[in-house]
C-alpha positions as CSV (number, residue, x, y, z in Angstrom):
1,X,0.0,0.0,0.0
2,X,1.4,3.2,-0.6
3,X,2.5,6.4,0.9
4,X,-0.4,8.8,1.2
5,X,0.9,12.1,-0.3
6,X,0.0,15.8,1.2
7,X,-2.6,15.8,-1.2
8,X,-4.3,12.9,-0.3
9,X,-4.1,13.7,3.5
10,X,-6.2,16.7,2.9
11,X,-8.5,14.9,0.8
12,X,-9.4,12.7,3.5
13,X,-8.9,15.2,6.4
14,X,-11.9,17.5,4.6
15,X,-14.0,13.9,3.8
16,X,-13.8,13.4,7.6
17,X,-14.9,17.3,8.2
18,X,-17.2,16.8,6.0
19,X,-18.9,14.0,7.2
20,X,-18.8,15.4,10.9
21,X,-20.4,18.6,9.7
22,X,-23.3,17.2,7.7
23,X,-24.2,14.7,10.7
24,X,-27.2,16.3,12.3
25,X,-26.8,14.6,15.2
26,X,-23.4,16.8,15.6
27,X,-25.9,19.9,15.5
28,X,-28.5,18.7,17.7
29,X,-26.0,17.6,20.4
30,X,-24.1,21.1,20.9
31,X,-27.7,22.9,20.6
32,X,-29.2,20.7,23.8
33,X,-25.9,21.1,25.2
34,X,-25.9,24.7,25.0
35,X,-29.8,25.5,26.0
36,X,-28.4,22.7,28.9
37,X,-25.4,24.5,29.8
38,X,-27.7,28.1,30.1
39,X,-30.6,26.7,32.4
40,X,-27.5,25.7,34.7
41,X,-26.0,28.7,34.0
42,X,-29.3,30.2,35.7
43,X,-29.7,27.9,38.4
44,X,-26.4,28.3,39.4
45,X,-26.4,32.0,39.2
46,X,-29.7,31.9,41.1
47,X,-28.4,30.4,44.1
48,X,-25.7,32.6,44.0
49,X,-27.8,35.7,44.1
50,X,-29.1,34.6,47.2
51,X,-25.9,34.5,49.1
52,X,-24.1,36.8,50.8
53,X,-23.8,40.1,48.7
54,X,-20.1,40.6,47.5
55,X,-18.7,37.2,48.1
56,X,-19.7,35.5,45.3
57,X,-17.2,34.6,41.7
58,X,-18.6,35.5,38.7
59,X,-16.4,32.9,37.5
60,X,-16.5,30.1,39.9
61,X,-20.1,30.4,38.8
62,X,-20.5,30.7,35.9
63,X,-18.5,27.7,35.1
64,X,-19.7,25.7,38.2
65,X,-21.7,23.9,35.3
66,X,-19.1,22.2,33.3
67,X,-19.2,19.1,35.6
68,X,-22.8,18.5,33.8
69,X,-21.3,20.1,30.7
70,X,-18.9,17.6,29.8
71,X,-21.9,15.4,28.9
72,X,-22.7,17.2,25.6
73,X,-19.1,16.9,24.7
74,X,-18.9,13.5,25.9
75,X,-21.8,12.1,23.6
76,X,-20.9,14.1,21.1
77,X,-17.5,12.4,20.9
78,X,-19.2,8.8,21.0
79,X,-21.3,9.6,18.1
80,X,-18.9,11.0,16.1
81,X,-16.8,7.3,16.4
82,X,-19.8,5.5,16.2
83,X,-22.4,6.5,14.1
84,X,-20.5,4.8,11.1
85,X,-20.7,1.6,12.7
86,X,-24.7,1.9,13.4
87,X,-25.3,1.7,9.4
88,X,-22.4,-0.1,7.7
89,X,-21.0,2.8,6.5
90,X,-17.5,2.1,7.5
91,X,-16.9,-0.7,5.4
92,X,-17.8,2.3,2.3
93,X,-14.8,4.3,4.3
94,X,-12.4,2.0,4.7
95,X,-12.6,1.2,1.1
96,X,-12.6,4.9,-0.3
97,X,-9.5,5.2,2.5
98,X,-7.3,2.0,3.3
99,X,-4.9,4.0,5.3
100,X,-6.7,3.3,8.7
101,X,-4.7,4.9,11.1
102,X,-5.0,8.1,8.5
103,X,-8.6,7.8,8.3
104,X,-8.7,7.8,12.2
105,X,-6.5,10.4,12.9
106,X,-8.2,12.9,10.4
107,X,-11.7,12.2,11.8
108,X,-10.3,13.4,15.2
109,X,-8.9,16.0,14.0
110,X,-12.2,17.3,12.1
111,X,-13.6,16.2,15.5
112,X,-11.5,19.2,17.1
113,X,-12.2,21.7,14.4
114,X,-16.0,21.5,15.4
115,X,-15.1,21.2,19.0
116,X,-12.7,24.0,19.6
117,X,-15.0,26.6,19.0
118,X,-18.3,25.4,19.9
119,X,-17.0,24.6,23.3
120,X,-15.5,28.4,23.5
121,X,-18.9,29.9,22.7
122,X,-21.0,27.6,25.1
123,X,-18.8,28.0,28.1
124,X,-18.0,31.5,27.6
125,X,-21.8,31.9,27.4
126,X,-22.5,30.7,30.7
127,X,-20.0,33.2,32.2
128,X,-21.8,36.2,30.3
129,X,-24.8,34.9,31.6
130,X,-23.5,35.0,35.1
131,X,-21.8,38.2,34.7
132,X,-25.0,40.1,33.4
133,X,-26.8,39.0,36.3
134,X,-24.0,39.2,38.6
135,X,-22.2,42.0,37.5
136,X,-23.6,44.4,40.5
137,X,-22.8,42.4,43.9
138,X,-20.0,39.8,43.1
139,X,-16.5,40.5,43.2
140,X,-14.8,41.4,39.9
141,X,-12.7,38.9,38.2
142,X,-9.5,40.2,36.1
143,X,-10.1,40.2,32.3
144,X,-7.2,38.2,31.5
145,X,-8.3,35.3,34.6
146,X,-11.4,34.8,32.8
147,X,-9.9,34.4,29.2
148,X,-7.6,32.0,30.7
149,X,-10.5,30.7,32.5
150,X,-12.7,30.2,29.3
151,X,-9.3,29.0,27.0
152,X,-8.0,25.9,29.6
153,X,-12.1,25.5,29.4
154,X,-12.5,25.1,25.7
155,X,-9.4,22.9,25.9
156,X,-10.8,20.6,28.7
157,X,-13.8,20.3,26.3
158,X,-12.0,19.6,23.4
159,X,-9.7,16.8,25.0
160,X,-12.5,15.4,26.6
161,X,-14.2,15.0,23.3
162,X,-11.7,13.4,21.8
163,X,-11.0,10.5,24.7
164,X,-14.5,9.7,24.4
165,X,-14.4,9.8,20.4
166,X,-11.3,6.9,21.2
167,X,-13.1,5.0,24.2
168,X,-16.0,5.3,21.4
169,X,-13.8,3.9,18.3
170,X,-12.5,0.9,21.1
171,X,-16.2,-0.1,21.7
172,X,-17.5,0.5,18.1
173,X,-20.7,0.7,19.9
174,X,-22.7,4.2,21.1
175,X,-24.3,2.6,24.3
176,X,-21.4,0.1,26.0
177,X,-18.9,3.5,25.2
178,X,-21.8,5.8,26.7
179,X,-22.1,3.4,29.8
180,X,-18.4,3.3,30.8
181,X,-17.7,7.0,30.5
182,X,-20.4,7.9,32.4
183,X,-19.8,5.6,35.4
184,X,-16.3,6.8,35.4
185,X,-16.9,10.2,35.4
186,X,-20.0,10.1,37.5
187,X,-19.5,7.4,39.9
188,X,-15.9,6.0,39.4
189,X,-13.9,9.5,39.6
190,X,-16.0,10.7,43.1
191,X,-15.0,7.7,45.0
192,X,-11.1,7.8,43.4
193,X,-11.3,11.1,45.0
194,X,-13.1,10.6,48.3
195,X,-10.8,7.8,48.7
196,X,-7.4,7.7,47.2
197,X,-7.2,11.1,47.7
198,X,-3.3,10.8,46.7
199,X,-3.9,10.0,42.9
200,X,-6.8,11.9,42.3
201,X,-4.8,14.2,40.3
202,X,-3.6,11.8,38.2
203,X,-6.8,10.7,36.6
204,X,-8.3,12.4,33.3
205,X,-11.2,14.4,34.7
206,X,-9.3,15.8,38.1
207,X,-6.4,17.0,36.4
208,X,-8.9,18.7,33.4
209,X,-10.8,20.5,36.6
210,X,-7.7,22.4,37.4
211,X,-7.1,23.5,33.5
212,X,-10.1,26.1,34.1
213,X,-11.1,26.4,37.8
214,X,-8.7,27.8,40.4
215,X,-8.3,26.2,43.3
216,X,-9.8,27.7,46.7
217,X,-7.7,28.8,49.3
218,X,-7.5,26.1,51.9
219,X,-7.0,23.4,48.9
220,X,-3.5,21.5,48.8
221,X,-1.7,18.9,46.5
222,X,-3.2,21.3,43.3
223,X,-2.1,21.3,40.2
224,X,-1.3,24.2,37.6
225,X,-3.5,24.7,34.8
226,X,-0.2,23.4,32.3
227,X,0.3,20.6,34.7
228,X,-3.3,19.4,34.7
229,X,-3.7,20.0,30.8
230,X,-0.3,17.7,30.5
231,X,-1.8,15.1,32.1
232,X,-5.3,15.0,30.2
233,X,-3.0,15.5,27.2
234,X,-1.2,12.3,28.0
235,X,-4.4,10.3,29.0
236,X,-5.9,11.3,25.3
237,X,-2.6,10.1,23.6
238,X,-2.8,6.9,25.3
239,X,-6.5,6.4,24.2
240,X,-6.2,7.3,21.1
241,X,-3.0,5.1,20.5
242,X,-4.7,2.4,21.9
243,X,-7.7,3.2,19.5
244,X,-6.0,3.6,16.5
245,X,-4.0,0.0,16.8
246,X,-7.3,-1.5,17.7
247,X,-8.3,-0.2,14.3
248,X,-5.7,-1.2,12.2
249,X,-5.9,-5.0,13.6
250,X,-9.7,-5.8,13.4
251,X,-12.3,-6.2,10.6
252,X,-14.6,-3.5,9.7
């Protein structure tokens, strides 16, 4: 088989975007996941109004939401790896693009495309949100803490996108990939940290929490945003490695 050229990697890298973009469960996902992400957006702020004038964070608030967040991104990463599967249509890929690990890689990489900025515009909505309502009794926030803020955000997003778009390609199945992530994140993760409090930094979610949240005062063992998006980074590599060999060795 030969050497895909330049060429041919942006061939398949825009197939790939393509595909992703005319998918209108893509669409549907990020719209629930938005109107979601601004009824907790309202909640939140809502129960912040009715504390103590002056002590609350515009910030801290208005992302106190991306713990049910992460769900949109999370589904939307599984259907993007799986909806091929649900209709046959990866057999037509796989023939229109032998290069597997190619084929792979570019569909994650259209993956982030989408992601990157839809994940900016529906966390950075939920702090706007906040702030409007907010804006006369909390404490102001710095304007370069809250683009840093919204960017180690976005990135959380998009990383966690893409190691559930992996788990998904492991699985090849939307509801097994659904039902792991989910029990890790949701039930998994909060005992690891109730528990075995000295490696809770290390797994993917913890480490993502500190890439957009700062820590409060009296917390200790933190990590730095870099630090916590190194070690998502590293968790996403792993996946995705593991992923794309899994690919290469089965049948369609």
């Amino acid at each position: 088989m030969s050497v895909p050229s330049i060429r041919k990697i942006i061939r398949v890298l825009r197939a790939e975007l393509d595909k992703l973009m005319t998918l209108t469960v893509t669409w549907l996902t990020l719209l629930a996941t938005f109107i979601l992400n601004l009824l907790l957006a309202a909640a939140f702020t809502s129960v912040a109004l009715q504390g103590a004038a002056g002590t609350q964070s515009i910030l801290n608030t208005g992302l106190a939401s991306m713990g049910y967040l992460q769900v949109g991104f999370i589904i939307l990463g599984i259907l993007a790896a799986c909806s091929e599967y649900t209709g046959g249509q990866i057999r037509t890929t796989l023939t229109a693009t032998p290069w597997r690990g190619l084929q792979l890689c570019a569909k994650y990489l259209g993956l982030a495309f989408i992601t990157v900025p839809a994940a900016f515009f529906i966390a950075a909505s939920g702090v706007l949100y906040t702030f409007i309502r907010m804006s006369g009794t909390a404490a102001g926030v710095a304007v370069d803490t809250i683009i840093a803020a919204l960017a180690g955000a976005t990135a959380y997003l998009t990383l966690t996108t893409l190691f559930s778009a992996a788990i998904g390609a492991l699985f090849r199945r939307s509801t097994p990939a659904l039902v792991v992530l989910l029990g890790y994140y949701f039930v998994v993760s909060p005992l690891v940290r109730e528990y075995l409090t000295r490696f809770k930094n290390y797994f993917p979610d913890t480490a993502g929490y500190y890439m957009y949240m700062p820590p409060s005062p009296d917390e200790i063992n933190v990590l730095t945003p870099l630090q916590g998006a190194g070690i998502l980074l590293l968790w996403t590599l792993i996946v995705i490695t593991a992923a794309i060999i899994f690919y290469r060795k089965r049948d369609a």
